[in-house]
Every structure is written in structure tokens, then in C-alpha cells.
C-alpha positions as a Markdown table, in Angstrom:
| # | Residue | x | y | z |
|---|---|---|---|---|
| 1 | Unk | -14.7 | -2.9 | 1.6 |
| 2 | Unk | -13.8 | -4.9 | 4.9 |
| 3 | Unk | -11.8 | -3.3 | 7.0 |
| 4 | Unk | -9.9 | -6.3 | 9.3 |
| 5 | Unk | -7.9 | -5.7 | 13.0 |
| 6 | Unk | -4.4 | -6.5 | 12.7 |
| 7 | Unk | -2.9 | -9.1 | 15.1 |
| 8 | Unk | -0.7 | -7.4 | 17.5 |
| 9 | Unk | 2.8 | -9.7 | 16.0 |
| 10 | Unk | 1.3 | -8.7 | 12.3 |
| 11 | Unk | 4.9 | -8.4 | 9.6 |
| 12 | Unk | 4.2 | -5.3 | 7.9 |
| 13 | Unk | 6.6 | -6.2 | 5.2 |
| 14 | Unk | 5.2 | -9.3 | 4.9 |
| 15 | Unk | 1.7 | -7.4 | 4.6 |
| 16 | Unk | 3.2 | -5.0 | 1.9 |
| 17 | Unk | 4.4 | -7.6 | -0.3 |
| 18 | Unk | 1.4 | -9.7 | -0.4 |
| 19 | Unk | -0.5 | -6.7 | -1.2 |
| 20 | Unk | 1.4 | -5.6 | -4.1 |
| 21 | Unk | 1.3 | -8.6 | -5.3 |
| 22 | Unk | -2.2 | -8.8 | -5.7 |
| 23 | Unk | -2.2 | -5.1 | -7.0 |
| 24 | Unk | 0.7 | -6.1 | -9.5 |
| 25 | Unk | -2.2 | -8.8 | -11.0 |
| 26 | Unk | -4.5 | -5.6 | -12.1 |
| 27 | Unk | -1.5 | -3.6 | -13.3 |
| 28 | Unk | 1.6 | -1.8 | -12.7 |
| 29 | Unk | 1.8 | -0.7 | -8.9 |
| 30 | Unk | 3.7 | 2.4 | -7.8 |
| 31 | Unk | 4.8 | 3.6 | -4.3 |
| 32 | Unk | 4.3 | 7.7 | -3.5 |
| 33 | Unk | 5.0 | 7.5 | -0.2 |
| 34 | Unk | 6.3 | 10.1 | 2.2 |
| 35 | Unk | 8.0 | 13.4 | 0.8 |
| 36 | Unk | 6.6 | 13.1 | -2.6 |
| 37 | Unk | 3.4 | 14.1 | -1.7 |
| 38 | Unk | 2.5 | 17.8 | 0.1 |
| 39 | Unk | -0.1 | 17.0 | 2.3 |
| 40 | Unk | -1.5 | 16.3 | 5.9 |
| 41 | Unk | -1.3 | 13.5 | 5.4 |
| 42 | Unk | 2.1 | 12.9 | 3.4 |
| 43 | Unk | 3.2 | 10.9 | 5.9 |
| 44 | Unk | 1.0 | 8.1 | 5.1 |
| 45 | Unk | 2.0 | 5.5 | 2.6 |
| 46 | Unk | 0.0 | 5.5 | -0.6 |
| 47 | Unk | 0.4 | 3.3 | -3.4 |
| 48 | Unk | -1.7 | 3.5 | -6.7 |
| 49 | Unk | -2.4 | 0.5 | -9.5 |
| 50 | Unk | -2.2 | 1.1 | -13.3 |
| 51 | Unk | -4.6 | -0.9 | -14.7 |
| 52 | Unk | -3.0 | -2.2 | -17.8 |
């Protein structure tokens, strides 16, 4: 895994889209972000990929 710096005028939506769209092409992606998950960390946005 490479792990990239962001540009400081990044889009995050643009971001987000591209990378369910390339999720989407290994399956169907789902968003449990936020309040859905109890956790330290449930604040974070996490997404998962159902490989079809």
C-alpha cells in the first residue's frame, strides 16, 4: 500500500467519488460512517466493498 500527501486545495468529494468508483468495479460499496459504528474511532469514515 502507498500512502500519498494530499495537496493542500485537494476536493474531498471529488476524492470520494473517484474512490468508490473504483471500489464499485470489485463490488458493491457501502458507507458506515459516523454514528453507526461505537468506537474511538466512529468518527472516522469507513467504507467496505462486497466483492460480488
Amino acid at each position: 500500500m502507498d500512502i500519498e500527501t494530499l495537496p493542500s486545495d485537494y476536493d474531498l468529494k471529488e476524492l470520494e467519488t473517484a474512490g468508490r468508483d473504483d471500489l464499485a468495479k470489485a463490488g458493491t460499496v457501502s458507507d458506515y460512517s459516523g454514528e453507526l459504528i461505537k468506537h474511538p474511532l466512529g468518527f472516522a469514515e469507513l467504507s467496505t466493498v462486497q466483492v460480488e
